[in-house]
Structures are given as C-alpha cells and as structure tokens.
N, C-alpha and C positions, 0 to 999 in steps of 0.2 A: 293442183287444186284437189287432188284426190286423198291429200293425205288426211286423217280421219279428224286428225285435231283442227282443221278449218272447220269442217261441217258441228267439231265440238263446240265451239265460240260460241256462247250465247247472243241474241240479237232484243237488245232495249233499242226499239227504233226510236229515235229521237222527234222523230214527225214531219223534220222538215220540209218543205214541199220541194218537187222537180219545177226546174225551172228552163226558160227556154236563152239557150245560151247565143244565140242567133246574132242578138238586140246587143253583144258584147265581144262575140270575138270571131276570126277569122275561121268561116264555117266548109268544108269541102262537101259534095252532095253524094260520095262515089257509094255512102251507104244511107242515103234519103229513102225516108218511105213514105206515103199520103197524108199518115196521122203526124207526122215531124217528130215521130217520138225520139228518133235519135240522134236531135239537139235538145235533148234533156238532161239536167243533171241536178241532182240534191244541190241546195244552193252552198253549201259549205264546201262543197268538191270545186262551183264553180270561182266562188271569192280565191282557192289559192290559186287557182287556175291565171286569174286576173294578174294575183302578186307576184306568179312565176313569169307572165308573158312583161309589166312593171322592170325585170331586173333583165332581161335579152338585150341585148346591142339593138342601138338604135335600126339596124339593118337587116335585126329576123325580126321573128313573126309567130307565134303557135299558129298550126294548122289542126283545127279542130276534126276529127275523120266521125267519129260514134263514139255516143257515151251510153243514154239508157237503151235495155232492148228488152223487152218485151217479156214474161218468160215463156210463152209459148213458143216464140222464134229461137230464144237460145238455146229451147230443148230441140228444134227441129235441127239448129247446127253441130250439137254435139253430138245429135244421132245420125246426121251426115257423115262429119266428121269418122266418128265411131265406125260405122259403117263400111267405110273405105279403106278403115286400116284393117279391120276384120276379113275386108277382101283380097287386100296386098298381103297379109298373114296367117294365112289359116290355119296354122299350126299352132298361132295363140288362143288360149283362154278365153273369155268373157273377159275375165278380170284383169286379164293382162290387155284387153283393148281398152277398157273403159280408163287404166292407171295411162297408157300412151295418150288418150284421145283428148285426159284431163290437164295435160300438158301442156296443149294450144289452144281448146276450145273447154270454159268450165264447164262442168258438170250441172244443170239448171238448179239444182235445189243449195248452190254455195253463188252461184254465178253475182261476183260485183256489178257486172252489168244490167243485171234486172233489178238492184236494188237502186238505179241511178248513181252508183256511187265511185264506176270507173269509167276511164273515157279512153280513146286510143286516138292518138298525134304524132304529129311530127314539126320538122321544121321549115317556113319556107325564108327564101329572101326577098328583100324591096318589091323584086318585079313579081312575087307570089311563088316563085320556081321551088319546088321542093330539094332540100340540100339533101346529098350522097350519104345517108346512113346506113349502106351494106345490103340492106334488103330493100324491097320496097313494104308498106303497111300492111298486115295481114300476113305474109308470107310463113307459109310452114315452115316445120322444121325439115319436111322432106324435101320439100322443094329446092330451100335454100342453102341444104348442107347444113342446116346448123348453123347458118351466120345469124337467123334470126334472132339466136340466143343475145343480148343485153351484152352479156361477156365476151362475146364470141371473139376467138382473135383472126379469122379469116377474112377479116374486112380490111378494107387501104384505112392506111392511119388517117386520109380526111375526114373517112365517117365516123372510126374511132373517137377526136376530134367534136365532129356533129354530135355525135352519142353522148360524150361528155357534156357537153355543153347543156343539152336537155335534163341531164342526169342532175345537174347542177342546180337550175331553177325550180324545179319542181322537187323542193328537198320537204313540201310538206304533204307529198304524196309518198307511198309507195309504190317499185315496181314488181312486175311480175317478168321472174327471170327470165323466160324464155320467149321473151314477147318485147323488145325493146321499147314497142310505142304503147304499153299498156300501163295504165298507172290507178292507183285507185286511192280512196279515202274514206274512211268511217264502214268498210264492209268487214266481214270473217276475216280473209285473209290480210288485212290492214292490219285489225288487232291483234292476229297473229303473231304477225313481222315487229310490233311496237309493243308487244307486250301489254295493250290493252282487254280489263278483263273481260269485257263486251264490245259487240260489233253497233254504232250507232242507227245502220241502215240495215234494213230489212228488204228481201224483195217484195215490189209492189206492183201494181196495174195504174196504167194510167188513169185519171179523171175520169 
C-alpha cells in the first residue's frame, strides 16, 4: 500500500452510503466496537459479498471479521504497527518502516478500510467452525512466517484448498497479497489492480 501510484489514484467518490451488513450476513464480533462501525460497508462491496457467499457449497458460510474502520483508528494501528517494527529494527530508516508497516497495516490517508470499501473474512462450516486457512485472521507476517501471504506455499494443502475456494467467490473483489482474508472494492488500490481510472470510494466518517 505504500507504493506511490495507490495514493496517485484519484478518488470520484460515488456517494454510496455504508451500510450495516449485520441484517445479511454471517457477523464474528472479535473486532466489535460500541458505534458498530465495523459491520459497515459501501453497499456495492456488500451486494458482491452476497453473490460470493450465493455461489459457496451449501456447507460453508462467509464469516464476516471488519469491514469499515474509522480513520482515526487505522491511523492509531499503523502507528502501532509502525512502531513495533521500528522497535524490532533500529537500524531501519523512517522510510524503510513505514514501506514494511504498509505491508500489513495501510497507511490511513490510502486505507480501503476507512473508505468502507474492504472487509476482512474467512470461512466457516454448517456448525460455524472456522475452516484451516494456514493462519488465523489478522496474523502478521512476522508472526506467521509469511504463511499469511495469499500465496504462501507453507501451508497444508487443506488450507491451500480453503484459500482457493475463497479466492474463487469473490472474483469481483480484489485481494491484497499479503493478507489472504483481505479483500476490497471500488478503493485506490482496487483500481489499481483493474486498471480503473478512479477510485469509486473515498475515505469517510461515519453519520
């Protein structure tokens, strides 16, 4: 997210409102907060959402984890984030923590997430059980070794598998590489990845 031609994307926010996904789809709370902001999504992110959970075997499920967040909260975790790799590295730059930090956590002034316009999921089955995708939601990349990466080949071929299958429904999102449960639509880096010459969604504040 740090690379300069996301933040070049121009943004015609199209207007759409955030909407509360709660009333439609299978919600986890493990990133609930008072205002409910993050079961919000631009309603165009949430309709494919629908069409993708529509084509899953009768037997999974989208688990919805966060979609909009705030942007004062995303700036607090990427100067978390930031923060810790600055500490594990001091021999790095400014700039050489802020390109690692933008890696896992966006940078607030590109972040899909405060435009309502990405969401982060997984899969569960019948009984709600979250299926084996290699890492658990959120995990770093230091944490995990790098399995968090989307690509990653250090995973059991079941989650490999799981991954695909996610990869599969949600063919009218994109993802972000290094984050296998991250997906977005109508943000910078959406129209990045699709060749679009503007970004539909802009970051917002809630109501």
């Amino acid at each position: 997210m740090s690379d300069p031609r996301v933040a070049a994307v121009p943004v015609a926010d199209c207007g759409e409102p955030l909407v509360d996904v709660r009333r439609n789809l299978l919600v986890d709370d493990r990133r609930a907060d008072p205002a409910g902001a993050f079961a919000q999504l631009r309603q165009g992110v949430l309709d494919r959402l629908l069409y993708a959970q529509a084509l899953l075997p009768a037997d999974l499920r989208l688990l919805y984890v966060e979609g909009y967040r705030p942007p004062d909260l995303q700036r607090r975790y990427f100067e978390e984030y930031a923060d810790e790799l600055g500490t594990a590295n001091p021999a790095w730059s400014q700039d050489q923590v802020h390109e690692a930090a933008s890696r896992y956590v966006s940078p607030p002034e590109v972040a899909p997430h405060s435009a309502g316009a990405a969401v982060d999921l997984t899969l569960v089955d019948a009984n709600g059980t979250e299926l084996d995708m290699g890492t658990r939601v959120n995990a770093s990349p230091e944490e995990s070794n790098g399995a968090c990466y989307t690509g990653a080949s250090a995973i059991s071929p079941q989650a490999r598998t799981n991954r695909m299958t996610l990869v599969n429904v949600l063919a009218g999102l994109v993802n972000y590489a290094t984050e296998w449960w991250h997906w977005s639509h109508g943000d910078r880096y959406w129209a990045l990845m699709t060749k679009q010459p503007v970004a539909l969604y802009g970051p917002r504040d809630l109501p």
